[in-house]
PASEBA-1860 file (N, C-alpha, C; in nm, 3 decimals):
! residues 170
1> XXXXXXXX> -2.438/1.058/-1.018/-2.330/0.987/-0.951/-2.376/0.845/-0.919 ~ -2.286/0.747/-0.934/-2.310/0.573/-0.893/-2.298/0.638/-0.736 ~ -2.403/0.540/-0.698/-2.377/0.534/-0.527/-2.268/0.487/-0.460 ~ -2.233/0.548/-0.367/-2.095/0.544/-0.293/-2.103/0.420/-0.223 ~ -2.023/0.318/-0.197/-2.014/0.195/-0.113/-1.961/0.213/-0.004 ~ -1.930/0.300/0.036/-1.871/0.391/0.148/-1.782/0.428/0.214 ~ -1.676/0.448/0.067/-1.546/0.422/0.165/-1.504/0.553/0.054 ~ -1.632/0.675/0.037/-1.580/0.762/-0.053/-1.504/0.801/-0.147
9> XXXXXXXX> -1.533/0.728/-0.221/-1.467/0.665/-0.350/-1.625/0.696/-0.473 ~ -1.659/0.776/-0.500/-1.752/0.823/-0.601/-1.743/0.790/-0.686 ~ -1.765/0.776/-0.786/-1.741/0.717/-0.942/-1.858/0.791/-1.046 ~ -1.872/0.901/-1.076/-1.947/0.937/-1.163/-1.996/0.845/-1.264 ~ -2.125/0.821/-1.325/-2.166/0.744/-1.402/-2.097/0.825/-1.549 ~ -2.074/0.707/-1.633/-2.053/0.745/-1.765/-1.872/0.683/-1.789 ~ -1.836/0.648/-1.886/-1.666/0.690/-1.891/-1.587/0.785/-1.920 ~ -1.665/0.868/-1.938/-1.580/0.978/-1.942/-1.508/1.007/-1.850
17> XXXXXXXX> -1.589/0.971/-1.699/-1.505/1.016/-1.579/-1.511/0.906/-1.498 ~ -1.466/0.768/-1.526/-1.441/0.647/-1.504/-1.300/0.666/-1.434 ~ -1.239/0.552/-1.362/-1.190/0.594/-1.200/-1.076/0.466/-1.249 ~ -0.978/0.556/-1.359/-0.849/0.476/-1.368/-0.755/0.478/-1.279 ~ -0.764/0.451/-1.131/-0.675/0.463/-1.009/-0.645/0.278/-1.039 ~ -0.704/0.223/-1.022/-0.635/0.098/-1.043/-0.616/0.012/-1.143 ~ -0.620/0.066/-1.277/-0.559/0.030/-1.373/-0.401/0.024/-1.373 ~ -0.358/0.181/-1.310/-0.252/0.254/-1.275/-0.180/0.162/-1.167
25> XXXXXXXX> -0.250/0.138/-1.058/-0.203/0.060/-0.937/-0.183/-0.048/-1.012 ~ -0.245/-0.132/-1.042/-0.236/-0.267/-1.136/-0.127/-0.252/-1.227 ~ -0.096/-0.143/-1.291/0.014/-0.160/-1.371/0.138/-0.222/-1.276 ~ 0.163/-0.134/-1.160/0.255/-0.063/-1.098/0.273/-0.258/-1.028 ~ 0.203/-0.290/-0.997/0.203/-0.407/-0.889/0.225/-0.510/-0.990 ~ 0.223/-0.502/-1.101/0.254/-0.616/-1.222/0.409/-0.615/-1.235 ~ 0.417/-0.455/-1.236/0.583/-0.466/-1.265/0.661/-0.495/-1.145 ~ 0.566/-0.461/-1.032/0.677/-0.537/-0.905/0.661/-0.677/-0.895
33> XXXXXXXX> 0.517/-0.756/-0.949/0.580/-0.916/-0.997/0.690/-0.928/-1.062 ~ 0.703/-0.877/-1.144/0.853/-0.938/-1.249/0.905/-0.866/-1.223 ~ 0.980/-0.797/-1.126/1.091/-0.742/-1.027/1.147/-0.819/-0.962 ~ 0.992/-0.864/-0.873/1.041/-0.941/-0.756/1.069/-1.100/-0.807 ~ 0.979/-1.165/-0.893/0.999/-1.294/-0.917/1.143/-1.307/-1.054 ~ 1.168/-1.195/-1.094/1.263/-1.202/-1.128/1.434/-1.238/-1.085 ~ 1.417/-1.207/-0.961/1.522/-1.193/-0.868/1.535/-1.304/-0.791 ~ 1.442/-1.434/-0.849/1.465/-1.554/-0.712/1.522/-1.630/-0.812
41> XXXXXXXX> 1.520/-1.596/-0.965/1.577/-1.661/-1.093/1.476/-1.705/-1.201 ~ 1.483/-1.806/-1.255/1.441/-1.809/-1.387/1.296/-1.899/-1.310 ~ 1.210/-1.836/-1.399/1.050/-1.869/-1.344/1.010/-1.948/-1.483 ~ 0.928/-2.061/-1.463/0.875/-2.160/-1.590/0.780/-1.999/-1.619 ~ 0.734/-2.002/-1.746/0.653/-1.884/-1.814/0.517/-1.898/-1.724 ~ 0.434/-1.980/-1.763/0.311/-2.027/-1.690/0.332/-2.020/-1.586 ~ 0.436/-2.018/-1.457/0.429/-1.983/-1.348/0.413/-1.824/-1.321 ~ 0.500/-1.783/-1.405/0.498/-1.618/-1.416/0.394/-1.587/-1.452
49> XXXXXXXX> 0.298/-1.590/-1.566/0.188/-1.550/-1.587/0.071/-1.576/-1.464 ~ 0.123/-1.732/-1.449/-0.023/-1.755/-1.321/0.006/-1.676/-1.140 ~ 0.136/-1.615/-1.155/0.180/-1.545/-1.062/0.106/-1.404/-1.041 ~ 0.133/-1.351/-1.199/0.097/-1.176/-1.190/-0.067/-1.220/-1.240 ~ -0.134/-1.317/-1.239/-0.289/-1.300/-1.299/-0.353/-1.323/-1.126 ~ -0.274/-1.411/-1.058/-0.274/-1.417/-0.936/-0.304/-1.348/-0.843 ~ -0.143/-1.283/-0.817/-0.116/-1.163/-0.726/-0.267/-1.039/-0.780 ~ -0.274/-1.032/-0.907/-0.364/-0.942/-0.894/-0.511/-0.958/-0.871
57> XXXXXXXX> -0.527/-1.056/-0.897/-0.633/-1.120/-0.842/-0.715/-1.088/-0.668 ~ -0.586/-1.163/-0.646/-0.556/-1.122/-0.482/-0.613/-1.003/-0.426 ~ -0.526/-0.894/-0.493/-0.491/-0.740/-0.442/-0.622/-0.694/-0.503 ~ -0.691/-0.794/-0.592/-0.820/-0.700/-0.616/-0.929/-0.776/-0.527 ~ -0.939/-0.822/-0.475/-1.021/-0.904/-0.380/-0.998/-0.842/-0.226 ~ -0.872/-0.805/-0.173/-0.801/-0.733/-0.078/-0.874/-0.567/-0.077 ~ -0.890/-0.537/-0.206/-0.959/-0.375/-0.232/-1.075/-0.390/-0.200 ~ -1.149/-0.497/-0.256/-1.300/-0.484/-0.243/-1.330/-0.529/-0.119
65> XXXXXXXX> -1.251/-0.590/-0.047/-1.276/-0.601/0.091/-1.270/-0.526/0.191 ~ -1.146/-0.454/0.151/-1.166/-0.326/0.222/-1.237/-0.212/0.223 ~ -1.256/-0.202/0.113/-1.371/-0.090/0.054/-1.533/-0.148/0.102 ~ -1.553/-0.292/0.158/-1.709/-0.315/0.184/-1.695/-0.308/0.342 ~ -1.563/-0.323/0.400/-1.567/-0.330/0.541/-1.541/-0.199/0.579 ~ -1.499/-0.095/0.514/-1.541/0.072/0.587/-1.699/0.104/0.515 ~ -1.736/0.041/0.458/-1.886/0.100/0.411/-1.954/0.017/0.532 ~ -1.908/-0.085/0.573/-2.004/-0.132/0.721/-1.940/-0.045/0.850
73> XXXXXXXX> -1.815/-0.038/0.871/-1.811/0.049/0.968/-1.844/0.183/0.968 ~ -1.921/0.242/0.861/-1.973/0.407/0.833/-2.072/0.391/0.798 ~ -2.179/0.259/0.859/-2.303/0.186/0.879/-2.376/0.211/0.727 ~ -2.297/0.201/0.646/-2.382/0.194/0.567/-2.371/0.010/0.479 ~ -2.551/0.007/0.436/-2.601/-0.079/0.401/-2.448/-0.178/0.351 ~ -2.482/-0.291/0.370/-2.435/-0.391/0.273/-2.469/-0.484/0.163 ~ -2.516/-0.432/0.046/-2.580/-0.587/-0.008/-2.557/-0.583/-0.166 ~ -2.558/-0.679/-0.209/-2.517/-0.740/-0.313/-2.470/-0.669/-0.465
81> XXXXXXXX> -2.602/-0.589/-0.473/-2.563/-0.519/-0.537/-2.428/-0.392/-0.540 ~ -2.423/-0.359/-0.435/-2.292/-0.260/-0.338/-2.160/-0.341/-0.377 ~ -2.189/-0.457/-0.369/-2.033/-0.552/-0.357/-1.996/-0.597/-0.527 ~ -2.142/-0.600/-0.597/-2.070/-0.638/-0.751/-2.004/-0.488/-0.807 ~ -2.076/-0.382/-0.759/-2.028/-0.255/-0.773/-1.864/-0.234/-0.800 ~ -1.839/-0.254/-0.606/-1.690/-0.237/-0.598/-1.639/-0.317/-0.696 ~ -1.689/-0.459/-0.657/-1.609/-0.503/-0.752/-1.587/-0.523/-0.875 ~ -1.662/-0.444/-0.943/-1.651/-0.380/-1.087/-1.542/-0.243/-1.107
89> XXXXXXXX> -1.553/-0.172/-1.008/-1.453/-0.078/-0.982/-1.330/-0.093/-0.938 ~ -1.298/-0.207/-0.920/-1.154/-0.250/-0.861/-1.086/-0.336/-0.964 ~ -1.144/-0.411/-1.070/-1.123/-0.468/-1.141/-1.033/-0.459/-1.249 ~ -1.037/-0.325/-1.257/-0.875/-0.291/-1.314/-0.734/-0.320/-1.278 ~ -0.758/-0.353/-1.161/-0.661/-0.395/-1.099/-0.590/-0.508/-1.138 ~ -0.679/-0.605/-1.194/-0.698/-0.757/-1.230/-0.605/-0.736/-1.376 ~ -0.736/-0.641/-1.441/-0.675/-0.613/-1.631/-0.549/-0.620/-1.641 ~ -0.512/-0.482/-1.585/-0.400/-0.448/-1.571/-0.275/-0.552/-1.562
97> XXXXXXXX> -0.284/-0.673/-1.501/-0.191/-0.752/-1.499/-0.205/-0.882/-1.664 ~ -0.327/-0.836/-1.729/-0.332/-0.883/-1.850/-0.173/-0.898/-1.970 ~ -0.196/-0.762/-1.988/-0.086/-0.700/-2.087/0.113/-0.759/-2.022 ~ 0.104/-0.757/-1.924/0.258/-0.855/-1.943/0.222/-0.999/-1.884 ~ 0.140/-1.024/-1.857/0.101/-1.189/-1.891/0.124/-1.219/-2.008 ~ 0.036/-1.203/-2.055/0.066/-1.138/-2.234/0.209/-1.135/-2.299 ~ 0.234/-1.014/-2.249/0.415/-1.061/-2.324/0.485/-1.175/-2.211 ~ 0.463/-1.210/-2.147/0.532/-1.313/-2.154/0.486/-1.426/-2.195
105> XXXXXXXX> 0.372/-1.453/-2.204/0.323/-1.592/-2.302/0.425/-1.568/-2.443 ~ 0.410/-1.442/-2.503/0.448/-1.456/-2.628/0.595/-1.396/-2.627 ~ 0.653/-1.380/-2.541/0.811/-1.368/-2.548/0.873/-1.515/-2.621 ~ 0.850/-1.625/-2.656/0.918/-1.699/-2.695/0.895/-1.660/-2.807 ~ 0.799/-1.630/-2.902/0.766/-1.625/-3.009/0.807/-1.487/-3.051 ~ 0.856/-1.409/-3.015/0.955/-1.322/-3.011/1.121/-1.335/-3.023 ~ 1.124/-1.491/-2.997/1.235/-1.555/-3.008/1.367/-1.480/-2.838 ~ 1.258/-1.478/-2.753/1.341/-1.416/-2.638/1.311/-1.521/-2.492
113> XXXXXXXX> 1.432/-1.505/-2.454/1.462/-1.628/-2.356/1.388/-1.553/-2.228 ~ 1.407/-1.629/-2.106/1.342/-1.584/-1.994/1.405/-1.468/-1.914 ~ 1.515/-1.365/-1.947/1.554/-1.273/-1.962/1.497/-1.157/-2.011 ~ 1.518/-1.198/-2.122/1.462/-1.106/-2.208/1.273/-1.089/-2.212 ~ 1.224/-1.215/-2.200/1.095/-1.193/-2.197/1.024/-1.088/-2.044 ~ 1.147/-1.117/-1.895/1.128/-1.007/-1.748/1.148/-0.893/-1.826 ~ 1.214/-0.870/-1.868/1.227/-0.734/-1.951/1.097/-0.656/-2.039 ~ 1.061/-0.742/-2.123/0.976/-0.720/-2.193/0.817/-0.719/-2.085
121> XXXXXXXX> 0.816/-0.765/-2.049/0.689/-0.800/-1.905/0.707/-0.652/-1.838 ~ 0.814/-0.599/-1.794/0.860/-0.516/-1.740/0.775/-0.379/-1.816 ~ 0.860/-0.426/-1.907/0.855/-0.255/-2.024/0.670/-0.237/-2.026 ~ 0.626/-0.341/-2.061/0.460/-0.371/-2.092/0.387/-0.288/-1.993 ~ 0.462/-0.322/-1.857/0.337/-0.300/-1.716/0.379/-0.166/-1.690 ~ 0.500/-0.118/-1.692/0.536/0.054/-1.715/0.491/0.111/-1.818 ~ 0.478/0.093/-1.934/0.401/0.161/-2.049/0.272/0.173/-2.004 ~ 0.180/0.030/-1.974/0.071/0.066/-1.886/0.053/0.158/-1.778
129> XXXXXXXX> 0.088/0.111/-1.698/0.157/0.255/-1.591/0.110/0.395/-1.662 ~ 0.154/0.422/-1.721/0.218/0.520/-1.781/0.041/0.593/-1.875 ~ 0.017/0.494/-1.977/-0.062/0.492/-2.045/-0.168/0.533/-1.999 ~ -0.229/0.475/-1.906/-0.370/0.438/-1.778/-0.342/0.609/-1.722 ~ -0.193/0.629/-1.632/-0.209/0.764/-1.557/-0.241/0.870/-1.687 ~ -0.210/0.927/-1.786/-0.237/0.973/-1.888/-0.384/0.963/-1.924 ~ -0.468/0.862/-1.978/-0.582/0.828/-1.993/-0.684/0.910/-1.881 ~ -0.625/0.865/-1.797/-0.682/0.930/-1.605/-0.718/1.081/-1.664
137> XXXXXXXX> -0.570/1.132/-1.713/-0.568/1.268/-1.657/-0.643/1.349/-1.785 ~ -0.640/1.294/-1.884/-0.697/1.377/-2.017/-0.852/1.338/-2.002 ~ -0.923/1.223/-1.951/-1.034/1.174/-1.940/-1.073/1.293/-1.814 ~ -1.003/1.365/-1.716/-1.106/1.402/-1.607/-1.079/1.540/-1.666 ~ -1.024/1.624/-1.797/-1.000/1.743/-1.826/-0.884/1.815/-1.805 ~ -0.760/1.758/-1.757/-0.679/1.809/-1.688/-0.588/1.900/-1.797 ~ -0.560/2.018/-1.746/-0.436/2.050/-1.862/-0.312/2.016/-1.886 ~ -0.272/2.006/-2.022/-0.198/1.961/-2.084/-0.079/1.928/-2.015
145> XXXXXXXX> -0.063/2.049/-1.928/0.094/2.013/-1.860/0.059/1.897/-1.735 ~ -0.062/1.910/-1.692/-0.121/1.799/-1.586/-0.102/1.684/-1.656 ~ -0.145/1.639/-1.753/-0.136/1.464/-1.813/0.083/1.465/-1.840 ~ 0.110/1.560/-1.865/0.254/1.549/-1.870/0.316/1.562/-1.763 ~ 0.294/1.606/-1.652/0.286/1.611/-1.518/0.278/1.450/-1.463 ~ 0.180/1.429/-1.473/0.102/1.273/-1.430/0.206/1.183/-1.483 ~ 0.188/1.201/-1.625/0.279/1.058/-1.726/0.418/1.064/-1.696 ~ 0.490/1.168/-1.665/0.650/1.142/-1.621/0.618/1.153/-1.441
153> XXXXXXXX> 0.540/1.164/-1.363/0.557/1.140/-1.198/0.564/0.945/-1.294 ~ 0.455/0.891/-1.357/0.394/0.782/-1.349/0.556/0.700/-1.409 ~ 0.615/0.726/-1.497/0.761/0.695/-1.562/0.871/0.699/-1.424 ~ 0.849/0.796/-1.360/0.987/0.762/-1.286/0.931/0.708/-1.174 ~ 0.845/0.646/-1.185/0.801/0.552/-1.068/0.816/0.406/-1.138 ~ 0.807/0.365/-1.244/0.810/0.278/-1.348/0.970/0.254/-1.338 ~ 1.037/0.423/-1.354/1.204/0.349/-1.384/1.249/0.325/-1.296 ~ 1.221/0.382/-1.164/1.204/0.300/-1.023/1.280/0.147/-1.026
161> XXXXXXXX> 1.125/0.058/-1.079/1.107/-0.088/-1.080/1.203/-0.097/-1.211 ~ 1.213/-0.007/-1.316/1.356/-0.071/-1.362/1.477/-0.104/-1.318 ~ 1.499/0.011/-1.243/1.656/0.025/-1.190/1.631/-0.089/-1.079 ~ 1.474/-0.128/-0.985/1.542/-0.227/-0.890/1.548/-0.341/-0.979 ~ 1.498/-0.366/-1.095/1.540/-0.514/-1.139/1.701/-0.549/-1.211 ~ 1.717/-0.422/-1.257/1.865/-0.392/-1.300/1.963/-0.429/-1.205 ~ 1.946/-0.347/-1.046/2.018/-0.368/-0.962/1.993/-0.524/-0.870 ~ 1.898/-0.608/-0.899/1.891/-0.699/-0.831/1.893/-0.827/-0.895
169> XX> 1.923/-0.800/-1.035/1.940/-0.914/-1.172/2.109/-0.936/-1.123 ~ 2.151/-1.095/-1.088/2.286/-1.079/-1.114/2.333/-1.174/-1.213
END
């Protein structure tokens, strides 16, 4: 086992049993960027991208902070090595907002307007979603009906953030 930073959060060495919780979260918080920045109207592209590379940025800096400040209040050690740790383990968080950065850089070249490209940003960070909880669940052994279990809880949490951008697009 990697040593715990102390906020019990284990991480077995190896990938096989690598700790896709915030790949998943990262999906999920990408698609509520282009939910939410969808809904104040039309965003320059580069703002949108530097928004969700941003926000996740943020929220992964927010994790590792929290995760080093209960490893000091449960007195355990603090030092350097502990903190590149977490923050190697939180860092998915970050990725995760890769893939609809991504489509939206290349939504024009898709020949799709700033509509169509929230959409496509959308679909990207729910497929992720989706993809990552799946990955999770077949990577820690789970049975079959568990990763199908996982991947549709992980979808209707996804169509969720569809229906609010549906309902909040006017």
């Amino acid at each position: 086992m990697v040593s715990d930073p102390g906020d019990g959060h284990r991480s077995p060495a190896g990938d096989a049993h690598r700790d896709y919780t915030g790949a998943v979260y990262g999906s999920l918080l990408a698609a509520s960027v282009v939910v939410g920045a969808g809904t104040l109207g039309r965003f320059p592209r580069l703002e949108m991208i530097v928004l969700l590379l941003g926000t996740g940025i943020v929220f992964w800096a927010t994790h590792v902070y929290a995760r080093l400040f209960g490893a000091r209040l449960t007195s355990h050690g603090l030092n350097m090595a502990g903190v590149r740790q977490v923050g190697a383990e939180e860092w998915p968080i970050v990725t995760a907002a890769v893939p609809p950065a991504v489509a939206v850089a290349v939504g024009p070249l898709l020949g799709l307007g700033a509509q169509g490209t929230g959409w496509l940003a959308l679909a990207v960070a729910v497929a992720g979603q989706v993809g990552w909880a799946a990955v999770a669940a077949v990577k820690i052994g789970a049975p079959r009906r568990m990763v199908v279990v996982t991947s549709a809880v992980n979808l209707l949490l996804g169509l969720v953030m569809v229906a609010l951008k549906a309902a909040l697009h006017h």
